[in-house]
C-alpha positions as CSV (number, residue, x, y, z in Angstrom):
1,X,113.3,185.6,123.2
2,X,113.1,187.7,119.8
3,X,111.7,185.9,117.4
4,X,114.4,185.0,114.3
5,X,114.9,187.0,111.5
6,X,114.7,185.8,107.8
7,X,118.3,185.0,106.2
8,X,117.7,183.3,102.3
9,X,121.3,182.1,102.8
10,X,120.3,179.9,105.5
11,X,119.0,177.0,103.2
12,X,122.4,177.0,101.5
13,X,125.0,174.8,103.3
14,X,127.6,176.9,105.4
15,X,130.6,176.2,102.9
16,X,128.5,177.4,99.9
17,X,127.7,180.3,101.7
18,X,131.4,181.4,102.1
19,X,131.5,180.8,98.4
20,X,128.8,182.8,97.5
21,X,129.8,185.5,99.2
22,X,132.8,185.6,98.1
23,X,132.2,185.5,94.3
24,X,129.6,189.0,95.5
25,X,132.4,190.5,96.7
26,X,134.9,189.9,93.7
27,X,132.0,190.9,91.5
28,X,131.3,194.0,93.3
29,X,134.6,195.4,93.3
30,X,134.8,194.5,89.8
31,X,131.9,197.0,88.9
32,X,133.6,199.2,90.6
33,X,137.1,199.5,90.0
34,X,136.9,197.7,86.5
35,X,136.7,200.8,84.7
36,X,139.5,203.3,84.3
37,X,140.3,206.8,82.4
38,X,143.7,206.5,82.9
39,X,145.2,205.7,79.6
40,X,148.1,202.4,79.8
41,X,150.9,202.9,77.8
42,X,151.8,200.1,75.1
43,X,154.6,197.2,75.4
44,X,156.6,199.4,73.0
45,X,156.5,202.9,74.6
46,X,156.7,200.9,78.2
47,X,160.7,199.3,76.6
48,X,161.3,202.9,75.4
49,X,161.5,203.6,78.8
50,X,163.5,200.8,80.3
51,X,165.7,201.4,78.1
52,X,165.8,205.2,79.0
53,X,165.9,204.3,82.4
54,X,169.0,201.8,82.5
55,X,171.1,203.8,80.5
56,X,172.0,205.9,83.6
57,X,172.0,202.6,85.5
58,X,175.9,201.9,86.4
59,X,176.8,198.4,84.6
60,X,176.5,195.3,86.6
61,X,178.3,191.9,86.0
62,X,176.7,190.1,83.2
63,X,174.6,186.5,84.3
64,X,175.3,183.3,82.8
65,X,172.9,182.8,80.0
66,X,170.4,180.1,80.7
67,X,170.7,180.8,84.3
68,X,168.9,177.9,86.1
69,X,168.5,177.5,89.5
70,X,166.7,174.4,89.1
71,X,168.9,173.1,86.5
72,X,172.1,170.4,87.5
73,X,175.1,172.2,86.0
74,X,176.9,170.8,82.7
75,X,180.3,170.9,81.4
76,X,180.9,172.6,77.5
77,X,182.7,170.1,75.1
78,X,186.2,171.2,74.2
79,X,186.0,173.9,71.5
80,X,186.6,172.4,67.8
81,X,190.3,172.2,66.6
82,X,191.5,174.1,63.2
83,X,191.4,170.8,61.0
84,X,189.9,168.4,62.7
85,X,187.2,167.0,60.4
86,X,187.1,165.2,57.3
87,X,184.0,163.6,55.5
88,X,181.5,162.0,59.0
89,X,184.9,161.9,61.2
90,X,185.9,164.2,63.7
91,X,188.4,164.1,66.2
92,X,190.1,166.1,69.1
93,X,194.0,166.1,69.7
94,X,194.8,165.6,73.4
95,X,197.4,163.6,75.7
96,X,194.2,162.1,77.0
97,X,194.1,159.7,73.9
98,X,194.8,156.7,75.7
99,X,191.1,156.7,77.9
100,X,189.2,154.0,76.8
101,X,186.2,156.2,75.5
102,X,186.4,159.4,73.7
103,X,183.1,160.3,74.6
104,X,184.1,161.6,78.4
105,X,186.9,164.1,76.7
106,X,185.0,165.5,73.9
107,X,181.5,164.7,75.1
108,X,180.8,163.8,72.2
109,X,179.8,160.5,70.6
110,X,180.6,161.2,67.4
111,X,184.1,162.5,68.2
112,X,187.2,160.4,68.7
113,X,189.9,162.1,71.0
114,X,193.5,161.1,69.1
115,X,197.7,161.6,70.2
116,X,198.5,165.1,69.8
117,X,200.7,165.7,66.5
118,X,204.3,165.0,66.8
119,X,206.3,167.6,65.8
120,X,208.3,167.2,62.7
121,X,211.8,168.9,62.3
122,X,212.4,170.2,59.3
123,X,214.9,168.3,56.6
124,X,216.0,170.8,53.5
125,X,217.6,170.1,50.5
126,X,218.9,172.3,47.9
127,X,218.3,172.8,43.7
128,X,218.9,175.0,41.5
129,X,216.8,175.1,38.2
130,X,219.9,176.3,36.5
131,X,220.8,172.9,36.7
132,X,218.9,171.0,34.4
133,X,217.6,172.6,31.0
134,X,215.6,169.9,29.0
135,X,212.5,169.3,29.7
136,X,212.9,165.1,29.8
137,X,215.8,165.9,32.7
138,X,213.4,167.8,34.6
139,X,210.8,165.3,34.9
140,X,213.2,163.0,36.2
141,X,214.9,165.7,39.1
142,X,211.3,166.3,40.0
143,X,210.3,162.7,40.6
144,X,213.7,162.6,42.6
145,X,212.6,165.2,44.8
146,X,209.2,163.9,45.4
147,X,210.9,160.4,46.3
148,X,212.4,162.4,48.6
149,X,210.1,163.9,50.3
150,X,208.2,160.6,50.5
151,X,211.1,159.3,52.1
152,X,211.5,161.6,54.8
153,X,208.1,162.6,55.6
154,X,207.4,158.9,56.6
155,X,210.3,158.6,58.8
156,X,208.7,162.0,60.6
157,X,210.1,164.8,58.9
158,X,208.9,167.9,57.4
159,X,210.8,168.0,53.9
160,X,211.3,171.3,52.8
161,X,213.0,172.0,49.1
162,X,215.0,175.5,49.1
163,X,217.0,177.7,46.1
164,X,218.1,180.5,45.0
165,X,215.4,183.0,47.0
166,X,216.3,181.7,50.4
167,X,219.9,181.6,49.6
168,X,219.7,185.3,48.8
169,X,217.7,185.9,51.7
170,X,220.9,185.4,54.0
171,X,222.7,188.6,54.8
172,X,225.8,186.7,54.0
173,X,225.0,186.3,50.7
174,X,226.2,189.8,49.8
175,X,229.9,189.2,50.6
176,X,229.5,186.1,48.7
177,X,228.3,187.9,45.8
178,X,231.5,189.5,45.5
179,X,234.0,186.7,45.4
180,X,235.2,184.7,42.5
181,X,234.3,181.4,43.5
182,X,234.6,177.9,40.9
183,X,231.0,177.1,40.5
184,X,231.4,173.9,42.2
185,X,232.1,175.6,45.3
186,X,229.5,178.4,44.4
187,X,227.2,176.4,44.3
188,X,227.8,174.1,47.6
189,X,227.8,177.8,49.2
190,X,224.7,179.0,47.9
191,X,223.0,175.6,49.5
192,X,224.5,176.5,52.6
193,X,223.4,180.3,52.7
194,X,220.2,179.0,51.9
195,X,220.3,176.6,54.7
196,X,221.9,179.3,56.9
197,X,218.8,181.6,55.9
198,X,216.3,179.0,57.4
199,X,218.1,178.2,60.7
200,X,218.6,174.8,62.9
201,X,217.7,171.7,61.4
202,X,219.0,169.1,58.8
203,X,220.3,169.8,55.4
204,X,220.2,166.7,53.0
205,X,221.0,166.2,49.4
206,X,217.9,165.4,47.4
207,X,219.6,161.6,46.4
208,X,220.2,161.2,50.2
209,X,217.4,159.5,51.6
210,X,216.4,157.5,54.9
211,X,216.7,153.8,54.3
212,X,216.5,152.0,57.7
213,X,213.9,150.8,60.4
214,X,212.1,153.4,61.9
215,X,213.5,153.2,65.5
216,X,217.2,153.4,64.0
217,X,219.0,155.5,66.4
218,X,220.3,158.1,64.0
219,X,216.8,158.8,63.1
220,X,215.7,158.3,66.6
221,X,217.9,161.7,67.2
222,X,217.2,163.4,63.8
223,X,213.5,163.6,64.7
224,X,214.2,164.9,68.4
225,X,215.1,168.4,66.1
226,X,217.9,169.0,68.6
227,X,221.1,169.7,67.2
228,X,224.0,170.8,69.9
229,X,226.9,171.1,66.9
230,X,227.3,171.5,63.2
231,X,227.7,167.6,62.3
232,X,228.6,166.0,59.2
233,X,228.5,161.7,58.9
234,X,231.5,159.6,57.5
235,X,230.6,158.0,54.6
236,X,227.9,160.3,53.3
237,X,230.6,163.2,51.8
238,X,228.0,166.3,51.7
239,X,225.1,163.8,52.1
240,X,224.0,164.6,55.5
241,X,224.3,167.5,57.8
242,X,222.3,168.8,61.0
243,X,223.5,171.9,63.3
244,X,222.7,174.9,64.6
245,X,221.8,178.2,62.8
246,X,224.6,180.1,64.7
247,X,227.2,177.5,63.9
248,X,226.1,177.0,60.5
249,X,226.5,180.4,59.3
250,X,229.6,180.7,61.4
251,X,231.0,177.7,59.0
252,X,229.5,179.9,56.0
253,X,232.0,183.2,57.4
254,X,235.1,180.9,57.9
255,X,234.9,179.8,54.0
256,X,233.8,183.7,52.6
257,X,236.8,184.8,55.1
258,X,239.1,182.6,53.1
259,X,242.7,183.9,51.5
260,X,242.4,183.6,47.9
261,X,243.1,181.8,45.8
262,X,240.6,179.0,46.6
263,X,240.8,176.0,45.1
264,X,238.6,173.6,47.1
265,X,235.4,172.1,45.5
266,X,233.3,172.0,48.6
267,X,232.5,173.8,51.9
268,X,233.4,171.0,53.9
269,X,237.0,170.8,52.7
270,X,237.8,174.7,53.7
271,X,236.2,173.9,57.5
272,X,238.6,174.1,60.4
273,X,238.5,170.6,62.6
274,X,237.0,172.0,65.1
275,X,234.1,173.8,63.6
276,X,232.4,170.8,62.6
277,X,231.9,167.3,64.1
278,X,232.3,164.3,62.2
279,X,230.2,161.1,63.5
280,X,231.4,157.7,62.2
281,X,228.8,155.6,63.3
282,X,225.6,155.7,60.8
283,X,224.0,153.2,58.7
284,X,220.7,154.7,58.2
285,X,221.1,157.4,55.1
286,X,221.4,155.7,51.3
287,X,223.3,158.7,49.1
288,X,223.5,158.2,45.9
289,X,226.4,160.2,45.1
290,X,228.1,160.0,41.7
291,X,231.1,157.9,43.6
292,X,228.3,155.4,44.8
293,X,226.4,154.6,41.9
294,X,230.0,154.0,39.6
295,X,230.5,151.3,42.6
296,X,227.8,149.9,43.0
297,X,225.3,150.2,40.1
298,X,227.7,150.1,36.8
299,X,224.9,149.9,33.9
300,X,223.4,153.4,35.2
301,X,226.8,155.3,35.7
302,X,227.7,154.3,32.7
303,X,224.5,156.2,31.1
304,X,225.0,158.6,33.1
305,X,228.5,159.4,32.2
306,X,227.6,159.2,28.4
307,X,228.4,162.0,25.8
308,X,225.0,160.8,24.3
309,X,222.2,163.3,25.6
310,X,219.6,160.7,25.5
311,X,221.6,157.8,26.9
312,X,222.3,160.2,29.6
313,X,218.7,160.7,29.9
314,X,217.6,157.5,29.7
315,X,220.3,156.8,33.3
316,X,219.0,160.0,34.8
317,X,215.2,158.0,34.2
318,X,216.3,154.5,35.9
319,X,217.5,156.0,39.1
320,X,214.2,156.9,40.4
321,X,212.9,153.4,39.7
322,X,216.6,151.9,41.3
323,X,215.9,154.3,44.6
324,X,212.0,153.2,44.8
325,X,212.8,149.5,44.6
326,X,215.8,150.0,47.6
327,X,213.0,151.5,49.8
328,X,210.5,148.8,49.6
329,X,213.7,146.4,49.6
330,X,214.7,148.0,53.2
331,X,211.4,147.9,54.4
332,X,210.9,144.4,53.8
333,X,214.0,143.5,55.3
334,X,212.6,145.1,58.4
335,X,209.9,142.2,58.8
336,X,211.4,139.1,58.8
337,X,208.8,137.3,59.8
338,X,206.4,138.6,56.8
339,X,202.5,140.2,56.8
340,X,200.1,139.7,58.7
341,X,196.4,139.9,57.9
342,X,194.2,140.0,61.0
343,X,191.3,138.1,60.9
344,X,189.7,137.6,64.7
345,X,186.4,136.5,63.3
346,X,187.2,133.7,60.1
347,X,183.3,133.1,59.0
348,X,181.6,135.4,56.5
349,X,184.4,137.9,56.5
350,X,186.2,136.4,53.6
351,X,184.8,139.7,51.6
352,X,185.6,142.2,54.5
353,X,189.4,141.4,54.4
354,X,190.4,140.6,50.7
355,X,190.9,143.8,50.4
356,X,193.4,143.7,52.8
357,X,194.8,140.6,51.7
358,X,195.3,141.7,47.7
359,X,197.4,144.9,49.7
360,X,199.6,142.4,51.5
361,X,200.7,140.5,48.5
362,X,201.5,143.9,46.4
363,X,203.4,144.5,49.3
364,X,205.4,141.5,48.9
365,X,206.3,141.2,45.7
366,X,208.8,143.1,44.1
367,X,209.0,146.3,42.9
368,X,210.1,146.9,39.0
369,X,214.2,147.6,38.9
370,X,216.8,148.2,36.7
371,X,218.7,146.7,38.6
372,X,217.5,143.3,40.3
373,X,218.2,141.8,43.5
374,X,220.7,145.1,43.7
375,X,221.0,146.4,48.0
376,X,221.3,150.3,49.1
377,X,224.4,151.6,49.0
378,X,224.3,151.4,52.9
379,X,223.2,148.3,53.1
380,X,225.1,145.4,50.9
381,X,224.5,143.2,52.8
382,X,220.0,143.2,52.5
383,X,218.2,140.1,51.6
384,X,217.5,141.5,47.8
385,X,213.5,141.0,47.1
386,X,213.6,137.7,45.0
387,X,210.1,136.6,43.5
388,X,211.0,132.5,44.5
389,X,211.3,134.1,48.0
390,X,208.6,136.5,49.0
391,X,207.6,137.7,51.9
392,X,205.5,135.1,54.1
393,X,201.7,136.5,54.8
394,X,199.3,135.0,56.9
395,X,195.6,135.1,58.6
396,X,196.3,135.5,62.4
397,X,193.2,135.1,64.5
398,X,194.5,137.3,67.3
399,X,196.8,140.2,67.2
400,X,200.3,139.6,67.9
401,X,202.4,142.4,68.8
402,X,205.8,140.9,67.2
403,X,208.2,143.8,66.3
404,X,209.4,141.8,63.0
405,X,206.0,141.3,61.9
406,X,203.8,143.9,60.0
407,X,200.2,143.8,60.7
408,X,197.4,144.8,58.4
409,X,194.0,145.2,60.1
410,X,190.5,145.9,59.1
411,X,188.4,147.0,61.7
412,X,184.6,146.9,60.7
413,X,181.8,149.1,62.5
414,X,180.0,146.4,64.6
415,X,176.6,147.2,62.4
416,X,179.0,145.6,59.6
417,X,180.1,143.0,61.8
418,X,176.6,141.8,63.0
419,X,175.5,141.8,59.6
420,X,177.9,139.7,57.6
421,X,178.5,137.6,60.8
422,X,174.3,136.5,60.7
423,X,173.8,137.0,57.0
424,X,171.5,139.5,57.0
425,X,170.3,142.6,57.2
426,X,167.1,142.6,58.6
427,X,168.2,143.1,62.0
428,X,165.6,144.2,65.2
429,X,166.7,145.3,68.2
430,X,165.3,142.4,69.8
431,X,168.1,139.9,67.6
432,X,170.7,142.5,68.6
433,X,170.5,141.7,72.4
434,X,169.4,138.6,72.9
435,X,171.4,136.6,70.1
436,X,174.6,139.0,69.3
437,X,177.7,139.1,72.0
438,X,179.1,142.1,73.1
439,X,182.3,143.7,71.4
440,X,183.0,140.2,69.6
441,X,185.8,141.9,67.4
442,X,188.0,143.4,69.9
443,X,187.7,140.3,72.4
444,X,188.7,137.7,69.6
445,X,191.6,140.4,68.3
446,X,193.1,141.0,71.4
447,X,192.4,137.2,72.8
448,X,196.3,135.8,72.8
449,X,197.8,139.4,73.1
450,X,195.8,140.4,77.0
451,X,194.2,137.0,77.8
452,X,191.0,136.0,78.4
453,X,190.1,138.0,81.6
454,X,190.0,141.2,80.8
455,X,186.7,143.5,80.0
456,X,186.5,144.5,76.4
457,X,186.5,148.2,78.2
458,X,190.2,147.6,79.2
459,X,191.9,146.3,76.3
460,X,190.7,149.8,74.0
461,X,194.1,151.5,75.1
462,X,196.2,148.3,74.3
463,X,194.5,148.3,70.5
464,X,194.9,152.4,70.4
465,X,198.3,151.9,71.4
466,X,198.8,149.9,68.6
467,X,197.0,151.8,66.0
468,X,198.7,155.3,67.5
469,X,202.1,155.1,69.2
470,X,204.9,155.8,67.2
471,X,206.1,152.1,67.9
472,X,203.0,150.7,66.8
473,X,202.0,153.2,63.7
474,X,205.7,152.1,62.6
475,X,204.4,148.7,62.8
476,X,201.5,148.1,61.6
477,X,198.3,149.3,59.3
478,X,194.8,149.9,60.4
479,X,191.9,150.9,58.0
480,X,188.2,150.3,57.8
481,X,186.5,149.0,55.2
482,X,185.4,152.4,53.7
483,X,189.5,152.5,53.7
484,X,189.8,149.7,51.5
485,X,186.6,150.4,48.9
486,X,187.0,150.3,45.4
487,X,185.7,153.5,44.9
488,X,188.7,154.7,47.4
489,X,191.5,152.5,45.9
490,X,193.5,155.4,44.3
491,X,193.4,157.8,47.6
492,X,194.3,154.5,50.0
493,X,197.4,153.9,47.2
494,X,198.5,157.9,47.6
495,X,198.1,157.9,51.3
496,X,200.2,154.9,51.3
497,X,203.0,156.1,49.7
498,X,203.3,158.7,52.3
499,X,203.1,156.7,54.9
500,X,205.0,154.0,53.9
501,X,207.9,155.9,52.0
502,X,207.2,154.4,48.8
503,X,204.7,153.5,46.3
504,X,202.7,150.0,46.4
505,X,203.1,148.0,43.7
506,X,200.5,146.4,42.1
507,X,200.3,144.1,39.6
508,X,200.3,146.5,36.3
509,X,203.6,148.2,37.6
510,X,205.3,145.4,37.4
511,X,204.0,143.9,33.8
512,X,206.3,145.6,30.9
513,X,203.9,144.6,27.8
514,X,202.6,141.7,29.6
515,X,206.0,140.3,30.0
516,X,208.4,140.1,33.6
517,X,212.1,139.5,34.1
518,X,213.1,137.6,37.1
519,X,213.2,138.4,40.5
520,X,210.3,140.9,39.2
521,X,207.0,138.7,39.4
522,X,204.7,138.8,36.7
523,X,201.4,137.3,37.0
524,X,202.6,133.4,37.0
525,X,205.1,134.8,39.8
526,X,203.5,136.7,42.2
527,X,203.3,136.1,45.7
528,X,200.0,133.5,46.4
529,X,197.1,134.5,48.3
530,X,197.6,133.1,52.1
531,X,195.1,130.0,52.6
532,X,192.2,131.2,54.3
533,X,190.7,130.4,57.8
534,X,187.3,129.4,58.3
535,X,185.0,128.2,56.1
536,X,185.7,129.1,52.4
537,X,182.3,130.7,51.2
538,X,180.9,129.5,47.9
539,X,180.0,131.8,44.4
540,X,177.0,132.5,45.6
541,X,177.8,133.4,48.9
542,X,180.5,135.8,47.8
543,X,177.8,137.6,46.2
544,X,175.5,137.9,49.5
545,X,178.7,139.1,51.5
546,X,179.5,141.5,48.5
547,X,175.8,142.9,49.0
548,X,175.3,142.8,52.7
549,X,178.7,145.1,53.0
550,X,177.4,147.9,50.2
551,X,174.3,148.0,52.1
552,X,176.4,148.2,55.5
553,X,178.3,151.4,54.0
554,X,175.0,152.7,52.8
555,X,173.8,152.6,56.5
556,X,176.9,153.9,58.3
557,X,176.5,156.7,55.6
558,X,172.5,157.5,56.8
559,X,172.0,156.4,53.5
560,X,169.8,153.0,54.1
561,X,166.2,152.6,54.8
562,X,164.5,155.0,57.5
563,X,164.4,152.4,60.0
564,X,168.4,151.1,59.4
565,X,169.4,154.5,61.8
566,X,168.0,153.7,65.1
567,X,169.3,149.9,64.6
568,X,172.8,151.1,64.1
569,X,172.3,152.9,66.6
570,X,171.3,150.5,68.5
571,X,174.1,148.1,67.6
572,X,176.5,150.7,68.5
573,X,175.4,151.1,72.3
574,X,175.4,147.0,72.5
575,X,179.1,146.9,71.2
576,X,180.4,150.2,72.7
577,X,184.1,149.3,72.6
578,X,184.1,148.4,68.9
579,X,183.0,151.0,68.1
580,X,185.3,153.4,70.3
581,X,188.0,151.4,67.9
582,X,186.4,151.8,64.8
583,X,186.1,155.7,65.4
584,X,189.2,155.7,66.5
585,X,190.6,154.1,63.4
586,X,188.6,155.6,61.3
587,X,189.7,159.3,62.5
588,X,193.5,158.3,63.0
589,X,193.8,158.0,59.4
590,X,191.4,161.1,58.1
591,X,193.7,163.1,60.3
592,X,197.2,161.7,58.6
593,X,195.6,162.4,55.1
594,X,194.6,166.2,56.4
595,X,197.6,166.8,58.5
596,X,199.7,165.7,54.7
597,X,196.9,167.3,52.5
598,X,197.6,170.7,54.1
599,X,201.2,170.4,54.1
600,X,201.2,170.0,50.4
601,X,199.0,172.7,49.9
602,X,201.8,174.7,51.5
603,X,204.7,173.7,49.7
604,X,202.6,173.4,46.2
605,X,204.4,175.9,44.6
606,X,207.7,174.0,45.4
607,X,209.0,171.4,43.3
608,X,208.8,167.9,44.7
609,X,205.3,168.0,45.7
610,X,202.5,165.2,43.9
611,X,200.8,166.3,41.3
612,X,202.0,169.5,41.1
613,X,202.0,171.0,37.2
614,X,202.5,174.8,37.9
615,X,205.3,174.2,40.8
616,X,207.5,174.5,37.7
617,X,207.0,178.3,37.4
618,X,209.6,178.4,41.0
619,X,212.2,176.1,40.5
620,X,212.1,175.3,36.5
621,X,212.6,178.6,35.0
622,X,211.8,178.8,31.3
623,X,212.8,181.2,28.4
């Protein structure tokens, strides 16, 4: 046997051996293939290249970005919507609206999804600027048109003021051009060329207004904008029309085709029987025709009629305040059983709905007439507004979805809700779930309407329908408290007016030098505050409430203490479906005020329109 040969590896262990080796042979081929004359090009000459390279590559299909084979996949949100955001809310417009959160549509928190628009058909009315020369009648002519508009545009119309332009815009207008006409008729022709020019839709005088309950049925058909035949209404004279655009310049041939001489006053009384439809079943539009006010309003006809420029004037003034008192007169008459001030949770929230409560008594007093306790002229038989009799409000726990009763509700975020409910706000996350209930707003509001055995997840479409049908936006009023601020009081009052048809009184409209005539209330009169539920909070308390809501609306703003954010947050996730309402609310009414705000900006240069000093320059021509 040969005798063993000497290894110095053998005294390692056999696995350090294979790692020894190893790290030799790595560092072996490192000194020899570690060094190189070959020259590597740099990151910049090497995407020169590429770049040379794939531009006689064909084109291939493009990948998804953020391509992830790893990755679950993920739906986009719904792209934003041309106006729809306004100050913190935002909102999408789908038929989905009625799924109890928003959140699964838009995926989005933050976003509340709301009823698609409704479509307004277009009303027109006619003036000429010719009409009027002095500067006092003017005024008055253009608060008549914007009474108008207010009128229609809360019954769901799009009120649109027309003149001379669009009545020389019809190719008829030419043959007219050439006729001898009395200006009476001239001038009842030119409305209807400039009606004609426009096409299908309803033509209105500017003293014919809406005055009825939103579901009338004559409105109920207006607002479907479908119009088979050129229809005129018994009663209203040349109030009221609606046809088509074929048929309407049709009429507009038949009266330029006429044999002379013509002696007729009116369009309407050269028409053939058959070319227009007379419907004798209406009791929704208020003209206030010259025939109408010397029947039923005396002491303004008789102004009106003076030889005295300023008495005439002075009648011409008083019919804008006689047409504003008939609308809020109709629209109480439409609630019988009075206001209604929702109030689901009675402790600590005196603060939260006073507010609500000081806009429910202007709403049922009177407003300031020259002619009191006087009906529309289509309706003389209205319960007048009398100050001994106003209109009953009251503090309902619970909502009740009563067709004769008009309900005003403030629906707080749930961060405001906690905090005036507890009387504090120093709240932890630890209070929020283990002393707070879940959505304690929309259970106690919806308690007597859905019952007790229903999830708070459930009853969000009943309260969105509500807040959003056209039944229930008719019927009632929903704001948040932002809504209702001081700081907010003149907007809420404008946006009312639209809504609503008419201004909201207050108390200084109807003061004249700190006196009041009867049915008018003054101060001694006015309708009394409802008595209030729940324990009736003390000076000082008042104070505390008054504080713990500004720092509430400093919070919800991302304005409060650094450590206020995550604890709204936090309250938000614990009440989930009042806050889906509050969002809800709060975007259904930042969308009316956009969708009105950019319908005025269109029609600014119009007269009619609110506030609007240099829409003069159209329709008032000057010297």
């Amino acid at each position: 046997m040969a005798p063993r040969t000497y290894n110095p590896c053998s005294y390692l262990p056999r696995r350090l051996q294979i790692v020894t080796s190893l790290a030799l042979f790595v560092l072996f081929c490192i000194a020899l293939f570690g060094q190189s004359t070959v020259d590597v090009p740099y990151r910049d000459q090497v995407n020169q290249g590429a770049r040379k390279v794939s531009s006689y590559l064909p084109k291939t299909p493009s990948l998804p970005q953020g391509l992830n084979i790893f990755k679950s996949p993920a739906h986009s949100p719904p792209p934003e919507q041309a106006n729809s955001t306004s100050g913190e809310a935002r909102w999408f417009s789908d038929w989905k609206w009625m799924n109890p959160f928003s959140s699964s549509i838009t995926l989005d928190e933050n976003r509340a999804v709301l009823p698609p628009l409704a479509k307004r058909p277009p009303v027109y009315t006619y003036f000429d600027a010719e009409w009027y020369k002095d500067e006092t009648s003017l005024e008055s002519v253009h608060h008549l048109l914007l009474i108008w508009r207010r009128a229609w545009w809360a019954q769901g119309f799009k009120p649109v003021v027309l003149g001379r332009p669009e009545a020389m815009n019809n190719p008829l207008y030419a043959k007219m051009a050439t006729l001898q006409l009395e200006d009476d008729l001239k001038t009842d022709v030119m409305r209807w060329l400039a009606w004609g020019n426009m096409g299908t839709g309803v033509m209105a005088n500017y003293v014919a207004l809406p005055m009825a309950p939103h579901d009338d049925p004559l409105l109920a058909y207006l607002r479907r904008g479908e119009y088979p035949q050129l229809t005129r209404y018994d009663g209203l004279e040349s109030g009221l029309f609606d046809g088509p655009k074929d048929q309407i310049n049709k009429a507009i041939e038949q009266v330029l085709s006429a044999k002379k001489p013509i002696k007729a006053k009116s369009v309407i009384e050269m028409l053939d029987k058959d070319t227009i439809h007379v419907d004798n079943n209406q009791k929704a539009i208020a003209f206030y025709s010259s025939k109408n006010i010397a029947k039923y309003y005396k002491p303004i006809a008789e102004k009106l009629a003076s030889d005295d420029k300023e008495v005439s004037r002075e009648g011409l003034r008083l019919l804008p305040q006689l047409i504003i008192s008939h609308l809020h007169t109709t629209w109480q008459n439409s609630f019988s059983s009075g206001i209604a001030v929702l109030k689901p949770l009675p402790d600590h929230m005196f603060t939260l709905v006073k507010p609500a409560i000081e806009l429910a008594r202007n709403l049922s007093q009177c407003t300031e007439s020259p002619q009191p306790a006087s009906c529309p002229p289509n309706r003389e038989k209205c319960v007048p507004c009398v100050s001994s009799h106003p209109l009953l409000i009251s503090q309902p726990k619970m909502f009740r979805n009563t067709s004769d009763l008009f309900t005003i509700g403030t629906v707080p975020h749930p961060y405001t809700m906690t905090s005036l409910q507890h009387q504090t706000d120093s709240l932890t996350i630890r209070f929020i779930r283990r002393t707070t209930k879940r959505d304690e707003w929309l259970l106690a509001a919806t308690k007597e309407f859905l019952g007790t055995g229903m999830s708070s997840f459930a009853r969000i479409p009943h309260i969105k329908d509500a807040v959003a049908s056209d039944y229930g936006s008719a019927r009632s009023l929903w704001l948040t408290p932002d809504n209702l601020a001081e700081e907010n009081n003149a907007q809420l009052h404008r946006d009312l007016a639209w809504s609503l048809g008419f201004p909201v009184p207050t108390l200084e409209s109807t003061l004249d030098n700190g006196r009041s005539e009867t049915p008018v209330p003054g101060p001694e009169r006015r309708p009394p505050a409802p008595k209030p539920e729940g324990k009736i909070p003390d000076p000082v308390e008042l104070v505390h409430e008054g504080t713990l809501l500004e720092k509430a609306r400093l919070v919800l703003k991302s304005k409060g203490p650094r450590n206020s954010i995550p604890i709204r947050d936090a309250v938000e996730a614990w009440n989930l479906a009042d806050t889906e309402v509050w969002r809800f609310v709060r975007a259904w009414n930042a969308r009316r005020t956009v969708e009105r705000r950019k319908w005025e900006d269109e029609e600014k240069a119009y007269a009619g329109t609110e506030g609007s000093k240099g829409s003069w320059s159209r329709w008032f021509d000057r010297d």
